[in-house]
PyMOL CGO cylinders between C-alpha atoms (Angstrom):
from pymol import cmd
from pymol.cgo import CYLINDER

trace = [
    CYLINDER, 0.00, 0.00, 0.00, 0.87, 3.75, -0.78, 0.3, 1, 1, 1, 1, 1, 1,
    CYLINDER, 0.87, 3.75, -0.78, -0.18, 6.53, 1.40, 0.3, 1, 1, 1, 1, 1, 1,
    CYLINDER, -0.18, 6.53, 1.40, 0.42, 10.14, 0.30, 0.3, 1, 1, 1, 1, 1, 1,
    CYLINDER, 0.42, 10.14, 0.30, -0.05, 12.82, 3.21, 0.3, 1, 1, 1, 1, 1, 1,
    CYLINDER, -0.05, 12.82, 3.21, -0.81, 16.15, 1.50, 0.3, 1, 1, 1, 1, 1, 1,
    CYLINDER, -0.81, 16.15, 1.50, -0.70, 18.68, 3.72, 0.3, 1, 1, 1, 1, 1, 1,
    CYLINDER, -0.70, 18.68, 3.72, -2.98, 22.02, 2.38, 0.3, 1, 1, 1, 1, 1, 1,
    CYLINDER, -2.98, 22.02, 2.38, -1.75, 25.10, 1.18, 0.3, 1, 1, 1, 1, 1, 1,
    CYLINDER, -1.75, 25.10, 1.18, -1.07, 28.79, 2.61, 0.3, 1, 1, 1, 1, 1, 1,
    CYLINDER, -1.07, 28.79, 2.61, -4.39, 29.50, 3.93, 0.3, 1, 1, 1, 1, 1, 1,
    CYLINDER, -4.39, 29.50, 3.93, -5.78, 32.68, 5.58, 0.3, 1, 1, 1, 1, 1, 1,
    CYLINDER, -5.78, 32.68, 5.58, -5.42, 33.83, 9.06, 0.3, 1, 1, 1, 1, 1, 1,
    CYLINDER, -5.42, 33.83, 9.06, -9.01, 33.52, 10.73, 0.3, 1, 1, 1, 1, 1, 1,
    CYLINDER, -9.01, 33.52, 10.73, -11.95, 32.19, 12.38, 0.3, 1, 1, 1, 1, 1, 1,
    CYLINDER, -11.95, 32.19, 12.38, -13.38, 29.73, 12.20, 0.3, 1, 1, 1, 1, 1, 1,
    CYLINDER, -13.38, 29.73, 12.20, -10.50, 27.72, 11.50, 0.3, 1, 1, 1, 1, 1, 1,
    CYLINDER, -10.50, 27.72, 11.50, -12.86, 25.14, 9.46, 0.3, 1, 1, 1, 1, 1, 1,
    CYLINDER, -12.86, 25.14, 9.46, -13.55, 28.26, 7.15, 0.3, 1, 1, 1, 1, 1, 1,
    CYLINDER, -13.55, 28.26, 7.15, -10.02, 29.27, 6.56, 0.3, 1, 1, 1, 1, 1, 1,
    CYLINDER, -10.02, 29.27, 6.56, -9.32, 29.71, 2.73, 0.3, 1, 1, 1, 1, 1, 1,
    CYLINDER, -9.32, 29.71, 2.73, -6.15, 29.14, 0.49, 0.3, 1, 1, 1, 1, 1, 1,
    CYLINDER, -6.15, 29.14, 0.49, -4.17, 33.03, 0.00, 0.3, 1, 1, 1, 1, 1, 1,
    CYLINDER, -4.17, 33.03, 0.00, -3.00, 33.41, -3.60, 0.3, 1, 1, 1, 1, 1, 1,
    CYLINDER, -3.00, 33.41, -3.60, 0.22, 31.73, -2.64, 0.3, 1, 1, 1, 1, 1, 1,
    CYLINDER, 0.22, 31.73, -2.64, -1.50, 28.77, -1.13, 0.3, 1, 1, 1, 1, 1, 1,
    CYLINDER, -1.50, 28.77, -1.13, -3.92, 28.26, -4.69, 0.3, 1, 1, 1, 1, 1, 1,
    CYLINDER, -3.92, 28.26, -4.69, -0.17, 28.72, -6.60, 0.3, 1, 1, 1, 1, 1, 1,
    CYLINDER, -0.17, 28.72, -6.60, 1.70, 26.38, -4.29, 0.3, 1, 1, 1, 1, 1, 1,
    CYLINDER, 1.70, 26.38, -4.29, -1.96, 23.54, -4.76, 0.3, 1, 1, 1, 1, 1, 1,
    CYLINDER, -1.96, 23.54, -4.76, -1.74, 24.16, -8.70, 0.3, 1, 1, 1, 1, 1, 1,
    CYLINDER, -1.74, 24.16, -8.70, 2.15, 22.85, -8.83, 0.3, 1, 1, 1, 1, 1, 1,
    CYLINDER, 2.15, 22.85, -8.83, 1.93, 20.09, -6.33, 0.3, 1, 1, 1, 1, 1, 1,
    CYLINDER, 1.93, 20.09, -6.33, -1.10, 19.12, -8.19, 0.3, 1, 1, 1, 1, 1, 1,
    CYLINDER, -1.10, 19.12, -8.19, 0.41, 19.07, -11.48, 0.3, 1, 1, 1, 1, 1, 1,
    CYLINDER, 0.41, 19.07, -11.48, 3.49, 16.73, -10.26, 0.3, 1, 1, 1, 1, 1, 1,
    CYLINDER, 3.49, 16.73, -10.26, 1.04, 14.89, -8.19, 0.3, 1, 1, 1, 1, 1, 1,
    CYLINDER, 1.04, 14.89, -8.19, -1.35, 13.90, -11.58, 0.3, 1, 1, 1, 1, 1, 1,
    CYLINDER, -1.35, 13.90, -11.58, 1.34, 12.36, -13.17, 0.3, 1, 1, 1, 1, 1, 1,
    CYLINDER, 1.34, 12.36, -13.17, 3.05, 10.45, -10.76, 0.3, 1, 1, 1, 1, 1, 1,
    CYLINDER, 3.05, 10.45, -10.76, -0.16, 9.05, -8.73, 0.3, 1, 1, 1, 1, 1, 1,
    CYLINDER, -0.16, 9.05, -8.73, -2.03, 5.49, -10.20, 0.3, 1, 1, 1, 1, 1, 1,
    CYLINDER, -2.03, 5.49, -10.20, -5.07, 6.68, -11.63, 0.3, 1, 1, 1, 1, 1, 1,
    CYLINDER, -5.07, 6.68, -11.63, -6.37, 3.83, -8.94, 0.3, 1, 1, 1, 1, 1, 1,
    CYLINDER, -6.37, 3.83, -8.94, -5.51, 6.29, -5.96, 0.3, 1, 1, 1, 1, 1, 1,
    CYLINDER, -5.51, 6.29, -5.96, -8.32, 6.85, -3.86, 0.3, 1, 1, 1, 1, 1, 1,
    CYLINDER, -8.32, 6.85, -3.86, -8.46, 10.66, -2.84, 0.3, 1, 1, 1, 1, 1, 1,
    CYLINDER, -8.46, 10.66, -2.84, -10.08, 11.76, 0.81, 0.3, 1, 1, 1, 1, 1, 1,
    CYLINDER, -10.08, 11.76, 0.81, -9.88, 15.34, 2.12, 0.3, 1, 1, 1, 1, 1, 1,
    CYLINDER, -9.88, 15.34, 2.12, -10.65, 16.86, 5.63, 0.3, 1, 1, 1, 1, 1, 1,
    CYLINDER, -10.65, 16.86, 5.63, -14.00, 19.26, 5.16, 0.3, 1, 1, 1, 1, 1, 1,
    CYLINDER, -14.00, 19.26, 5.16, -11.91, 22.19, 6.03, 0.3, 1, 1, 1, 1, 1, 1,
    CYLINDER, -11.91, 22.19, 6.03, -12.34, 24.63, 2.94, 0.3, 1, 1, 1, 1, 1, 1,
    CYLINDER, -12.34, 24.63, 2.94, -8.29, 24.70, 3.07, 0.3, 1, 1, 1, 1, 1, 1,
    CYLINDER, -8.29, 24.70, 3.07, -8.16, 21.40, 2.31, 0.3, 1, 1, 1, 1, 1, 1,
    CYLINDER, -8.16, 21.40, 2.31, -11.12, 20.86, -0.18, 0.3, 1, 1, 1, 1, 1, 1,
    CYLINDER, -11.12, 20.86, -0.18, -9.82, 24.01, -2.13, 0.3, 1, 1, 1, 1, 1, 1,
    CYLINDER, -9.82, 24.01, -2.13, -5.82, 22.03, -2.32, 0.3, 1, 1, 1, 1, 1, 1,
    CYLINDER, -5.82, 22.03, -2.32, -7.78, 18.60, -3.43, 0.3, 1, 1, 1, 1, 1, 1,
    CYLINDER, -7.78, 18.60, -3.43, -9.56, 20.61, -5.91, 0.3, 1, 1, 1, 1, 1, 1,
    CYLINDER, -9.56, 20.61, -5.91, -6.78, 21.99, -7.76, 0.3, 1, 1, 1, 1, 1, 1,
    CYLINDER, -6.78, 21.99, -7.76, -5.74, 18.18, -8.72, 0.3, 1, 1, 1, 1, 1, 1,
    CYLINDER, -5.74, 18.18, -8.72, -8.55, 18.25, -10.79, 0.3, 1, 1, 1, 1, 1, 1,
    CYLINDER, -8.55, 18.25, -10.79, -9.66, 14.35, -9.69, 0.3, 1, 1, 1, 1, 1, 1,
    CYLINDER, -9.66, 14.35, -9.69, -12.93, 13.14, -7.67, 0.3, 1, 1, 1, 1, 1, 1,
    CYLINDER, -12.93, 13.14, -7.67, -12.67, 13.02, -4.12, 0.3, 1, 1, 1, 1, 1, 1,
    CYLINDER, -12.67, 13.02, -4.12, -14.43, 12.67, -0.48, 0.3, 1, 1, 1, 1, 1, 1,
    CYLINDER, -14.43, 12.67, -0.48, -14.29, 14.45, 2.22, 0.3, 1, 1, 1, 1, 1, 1,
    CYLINDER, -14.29, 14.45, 2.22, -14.40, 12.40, 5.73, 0.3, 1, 1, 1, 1, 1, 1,
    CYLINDER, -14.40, 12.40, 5.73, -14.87, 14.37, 8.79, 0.3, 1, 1, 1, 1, 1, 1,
    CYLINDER, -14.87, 14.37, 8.79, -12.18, 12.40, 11.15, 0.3, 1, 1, 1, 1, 1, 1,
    CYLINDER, -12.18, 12.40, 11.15, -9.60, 13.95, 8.98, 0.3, 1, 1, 1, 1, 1, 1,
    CYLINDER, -9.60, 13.95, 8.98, -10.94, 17.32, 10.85, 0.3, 1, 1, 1, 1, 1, 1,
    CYLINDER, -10.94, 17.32, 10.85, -7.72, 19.67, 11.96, 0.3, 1, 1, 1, 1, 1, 1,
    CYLINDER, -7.72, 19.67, 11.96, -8.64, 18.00, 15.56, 0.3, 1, 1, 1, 1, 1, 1,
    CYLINDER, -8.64, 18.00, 15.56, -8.10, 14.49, 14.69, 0.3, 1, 1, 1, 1, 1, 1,
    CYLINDER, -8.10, 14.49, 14.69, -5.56, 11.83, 15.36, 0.3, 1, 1, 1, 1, 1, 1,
    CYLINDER, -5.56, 11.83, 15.36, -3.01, 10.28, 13.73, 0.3, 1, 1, 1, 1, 1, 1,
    CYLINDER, -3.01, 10.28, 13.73, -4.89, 6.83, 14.59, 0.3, 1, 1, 1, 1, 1, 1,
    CYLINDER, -4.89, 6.83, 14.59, -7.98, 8.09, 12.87, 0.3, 1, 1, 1, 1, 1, 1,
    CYLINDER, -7.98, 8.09, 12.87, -6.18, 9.19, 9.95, 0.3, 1, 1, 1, 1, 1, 1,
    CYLINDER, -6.18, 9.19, 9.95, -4.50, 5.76, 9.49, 0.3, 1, 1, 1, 1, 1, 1,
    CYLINDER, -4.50, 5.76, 9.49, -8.45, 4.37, 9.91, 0.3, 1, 1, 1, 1, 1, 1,
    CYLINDER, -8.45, 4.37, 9.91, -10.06, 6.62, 7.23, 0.3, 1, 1, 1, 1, 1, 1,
    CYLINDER, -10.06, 6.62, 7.23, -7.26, 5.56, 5.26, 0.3, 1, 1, 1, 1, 1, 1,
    CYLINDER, -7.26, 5.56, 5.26, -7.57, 2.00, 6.08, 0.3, 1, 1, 1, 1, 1, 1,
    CYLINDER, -7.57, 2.00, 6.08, -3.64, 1.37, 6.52, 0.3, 1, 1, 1, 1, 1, 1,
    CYLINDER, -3.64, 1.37, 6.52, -2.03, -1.23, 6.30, 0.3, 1, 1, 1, 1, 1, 1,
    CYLINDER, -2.03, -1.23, 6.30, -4.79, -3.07, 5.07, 0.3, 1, 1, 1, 1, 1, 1,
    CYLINDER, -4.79, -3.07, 5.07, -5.84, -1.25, 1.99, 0.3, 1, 1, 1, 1, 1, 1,
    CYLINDER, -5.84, -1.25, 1.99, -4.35, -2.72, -1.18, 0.3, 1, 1, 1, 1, 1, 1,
    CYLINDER, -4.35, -2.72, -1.18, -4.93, 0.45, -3.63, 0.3, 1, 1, 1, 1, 1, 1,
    CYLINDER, -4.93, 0.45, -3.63, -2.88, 3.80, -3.22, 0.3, 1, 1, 1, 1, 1, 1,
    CYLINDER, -2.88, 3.80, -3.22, -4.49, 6.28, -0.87, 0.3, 1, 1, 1, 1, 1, 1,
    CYLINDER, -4.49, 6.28, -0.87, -3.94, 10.10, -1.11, 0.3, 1, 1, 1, 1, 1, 1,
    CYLINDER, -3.94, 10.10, -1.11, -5.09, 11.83, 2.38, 0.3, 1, 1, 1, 1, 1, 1,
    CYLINDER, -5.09, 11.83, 2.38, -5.19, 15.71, 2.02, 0.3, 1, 1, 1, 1, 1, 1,
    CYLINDER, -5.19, 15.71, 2.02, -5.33, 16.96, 5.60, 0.3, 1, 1, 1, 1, 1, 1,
    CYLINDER, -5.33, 16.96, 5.60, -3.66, 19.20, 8.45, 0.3, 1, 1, 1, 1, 1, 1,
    CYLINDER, -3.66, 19.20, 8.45, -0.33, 19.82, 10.71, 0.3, 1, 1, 1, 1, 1, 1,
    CYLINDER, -0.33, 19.82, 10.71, 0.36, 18.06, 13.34, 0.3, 1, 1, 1, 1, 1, 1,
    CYLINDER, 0.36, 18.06, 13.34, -1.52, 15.34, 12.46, 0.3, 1, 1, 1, 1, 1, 1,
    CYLINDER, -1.52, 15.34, 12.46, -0.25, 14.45, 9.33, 0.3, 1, 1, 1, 1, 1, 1,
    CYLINDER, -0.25, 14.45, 9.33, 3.47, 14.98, 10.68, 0.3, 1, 1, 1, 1, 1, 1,
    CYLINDER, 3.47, 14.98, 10.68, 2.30, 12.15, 13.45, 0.3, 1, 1, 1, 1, 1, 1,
    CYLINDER, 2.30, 12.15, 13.45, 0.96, 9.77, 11.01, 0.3, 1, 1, 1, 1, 1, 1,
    CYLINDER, 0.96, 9.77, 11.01, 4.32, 10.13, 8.98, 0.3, 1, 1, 1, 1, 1, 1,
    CYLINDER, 4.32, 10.13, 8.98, 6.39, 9.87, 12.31, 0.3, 1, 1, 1, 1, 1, 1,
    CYLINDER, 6.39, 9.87, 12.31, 4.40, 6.86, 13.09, 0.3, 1, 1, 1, 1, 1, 1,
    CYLINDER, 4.40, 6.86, 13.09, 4.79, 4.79, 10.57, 0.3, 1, 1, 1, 1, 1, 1,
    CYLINDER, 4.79, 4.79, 10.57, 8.39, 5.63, 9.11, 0.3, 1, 1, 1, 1, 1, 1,
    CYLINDER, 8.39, 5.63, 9.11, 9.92, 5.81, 12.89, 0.3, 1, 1, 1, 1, 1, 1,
    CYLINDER, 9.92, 5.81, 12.89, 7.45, 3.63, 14.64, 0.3, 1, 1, 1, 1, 1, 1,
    CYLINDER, 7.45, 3.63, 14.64, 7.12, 6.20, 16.99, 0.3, 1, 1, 1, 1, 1, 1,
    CYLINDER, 7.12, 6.20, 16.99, 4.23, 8.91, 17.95, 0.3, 1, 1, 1, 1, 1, 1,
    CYLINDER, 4.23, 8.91, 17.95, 6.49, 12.01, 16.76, 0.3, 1, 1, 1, 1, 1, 1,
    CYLINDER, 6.49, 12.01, 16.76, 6.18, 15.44, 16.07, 0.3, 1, 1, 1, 1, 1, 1,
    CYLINDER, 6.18, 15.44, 16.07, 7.35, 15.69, 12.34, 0.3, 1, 1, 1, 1, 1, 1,
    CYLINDER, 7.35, 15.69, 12.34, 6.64, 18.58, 10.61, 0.3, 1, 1, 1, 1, 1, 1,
    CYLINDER, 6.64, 18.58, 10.61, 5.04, 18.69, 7.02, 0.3, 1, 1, 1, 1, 1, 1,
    CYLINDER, 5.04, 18.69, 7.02, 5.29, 22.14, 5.27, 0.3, 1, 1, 1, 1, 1, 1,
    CYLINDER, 5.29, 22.14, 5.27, 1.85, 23.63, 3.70, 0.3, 1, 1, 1, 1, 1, 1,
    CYLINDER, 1.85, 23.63, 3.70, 1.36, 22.20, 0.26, 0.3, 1, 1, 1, 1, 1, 1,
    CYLINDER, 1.36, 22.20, 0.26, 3.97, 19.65, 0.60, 0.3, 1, 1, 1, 1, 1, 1,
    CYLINDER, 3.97, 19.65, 0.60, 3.82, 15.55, 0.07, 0.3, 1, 1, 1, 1, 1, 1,
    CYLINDER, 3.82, 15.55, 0.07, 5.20, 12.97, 1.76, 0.3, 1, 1, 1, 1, 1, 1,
    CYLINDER, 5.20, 12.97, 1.76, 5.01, 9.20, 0.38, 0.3, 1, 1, 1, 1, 1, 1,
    CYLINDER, 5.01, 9.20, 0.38, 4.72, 6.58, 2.13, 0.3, 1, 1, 1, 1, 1, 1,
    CYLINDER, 4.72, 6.58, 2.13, 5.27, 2.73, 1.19, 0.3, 1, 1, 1, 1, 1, 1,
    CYLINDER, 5.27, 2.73, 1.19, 5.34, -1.01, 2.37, 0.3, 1, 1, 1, 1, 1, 1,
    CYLINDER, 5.34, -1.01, 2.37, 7.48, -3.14, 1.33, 0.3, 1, 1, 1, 1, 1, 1,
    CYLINDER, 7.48, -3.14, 1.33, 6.98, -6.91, 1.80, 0.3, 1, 1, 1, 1, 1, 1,
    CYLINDER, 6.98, -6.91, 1.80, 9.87, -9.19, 2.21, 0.3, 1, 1, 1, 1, 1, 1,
    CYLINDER, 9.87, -9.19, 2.21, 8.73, -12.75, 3.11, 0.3, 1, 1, 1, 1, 1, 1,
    CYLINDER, 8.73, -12.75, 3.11, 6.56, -12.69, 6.17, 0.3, 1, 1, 1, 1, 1, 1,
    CYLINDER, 6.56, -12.69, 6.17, 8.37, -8.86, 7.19, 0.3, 1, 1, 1, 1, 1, 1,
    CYLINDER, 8.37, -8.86, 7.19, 6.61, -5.79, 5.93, 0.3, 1, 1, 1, 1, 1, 1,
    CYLINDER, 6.61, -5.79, 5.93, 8.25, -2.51, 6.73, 0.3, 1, 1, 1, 1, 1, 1,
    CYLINDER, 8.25, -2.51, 6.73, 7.32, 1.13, 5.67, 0.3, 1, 1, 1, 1, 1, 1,
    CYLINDER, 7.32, 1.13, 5.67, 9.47, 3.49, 3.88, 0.3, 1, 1, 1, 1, 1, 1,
    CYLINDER, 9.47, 3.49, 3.88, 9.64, 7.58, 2.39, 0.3, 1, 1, 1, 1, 1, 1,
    CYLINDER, 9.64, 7.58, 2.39, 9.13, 6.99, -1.11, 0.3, 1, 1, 1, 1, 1, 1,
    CYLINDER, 9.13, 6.99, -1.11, 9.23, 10.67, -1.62, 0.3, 1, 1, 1, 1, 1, 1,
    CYLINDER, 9.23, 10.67, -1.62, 9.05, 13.54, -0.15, 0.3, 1, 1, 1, 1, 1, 1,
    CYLINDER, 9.05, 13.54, -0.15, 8.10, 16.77, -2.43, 0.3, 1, 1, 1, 1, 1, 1,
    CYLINDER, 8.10, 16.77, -2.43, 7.67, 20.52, -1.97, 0.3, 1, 1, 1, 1, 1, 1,
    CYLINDER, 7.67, 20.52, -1.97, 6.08, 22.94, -4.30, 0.3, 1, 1, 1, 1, 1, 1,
    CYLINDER, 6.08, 22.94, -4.30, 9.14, 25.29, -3.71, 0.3, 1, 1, 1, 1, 1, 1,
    CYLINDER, 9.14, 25.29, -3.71, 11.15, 22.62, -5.38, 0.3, 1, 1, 1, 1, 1, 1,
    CYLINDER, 11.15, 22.62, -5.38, 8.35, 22.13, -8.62, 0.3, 1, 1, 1, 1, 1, 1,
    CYLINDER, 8.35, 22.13, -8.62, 9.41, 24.53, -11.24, 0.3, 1, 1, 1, 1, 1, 1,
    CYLINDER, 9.41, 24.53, -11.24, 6.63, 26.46, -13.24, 0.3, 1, 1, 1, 1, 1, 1,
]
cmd.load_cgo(trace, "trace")
């Protein structure tokens, strides 16, 4: 299984913090990691965004179909991310577009095997793997990407 942690774009400063928009650099900085995102994920990747318009706005610059769940909520867990993502179990890609710390935890988690804090920059990816070696699975960074580094 793949999971790719997508962390949102720049958004405003404000309240309510479910209501918080992408700033003109956050909608540049969704476009790019977008763009390298469509052609290096399986067209098979399912796609699941927290309800936050931060994060709905990032998802929809990729341009595919996607659901919103509400435990990936700026509040949740790392545990309830790895649930809505259905990990390790889940055979096909998954692409989780969601919020700091949370996503840094989930990362920390499964590459370090630790509850961490990592931190994931806005509009940034991380990619996670397994790996299955006999009966021994392990998890690895298949990638990590920034927009900074996505030239357009």
């Amino acid at each position: 299984m793949d999971l790719i942690l997508w962390r949102h774009a720049e958004a405003e400063i404000g309240e309510p913090d479910e209501g918080r928009a992408l700033t003109g650099k956050g909608h540049k900085q969704a476009w790019k990691m977008a763009d390298w995102l469509d052609h290096n994920l399986p067209h098979s990747c399912k796609i699941i965004s927290s309800p936050a318009t931060r994060t709905v706005q990032t998802a929809e610059a990729l341009g595919r179909k996607f659901k919103t769940h509400p435990d990936l909520a700026p509040d949740c867990s790392a545990e309830q991310l790895l649930a809505v993502a259905n990990w390790p179990n889940n055979r096909e890609p998954v692409l989780i577009i969601g919020h700091q710390p949370t996503l840094g935890q989930a990362a920390a988690l499964l590459v370090a095997g630790q509850m961490q804090e990592w931190s994931i920059r806005k509009g940034s990816v991380w990619w996670i793997a397994q790996r299955e070696r006999g009966d021994i699975t392990t998890n690895y960074l298949k990638a990590v990407m920034s927009p900074d580094l996505i030239a357009k």
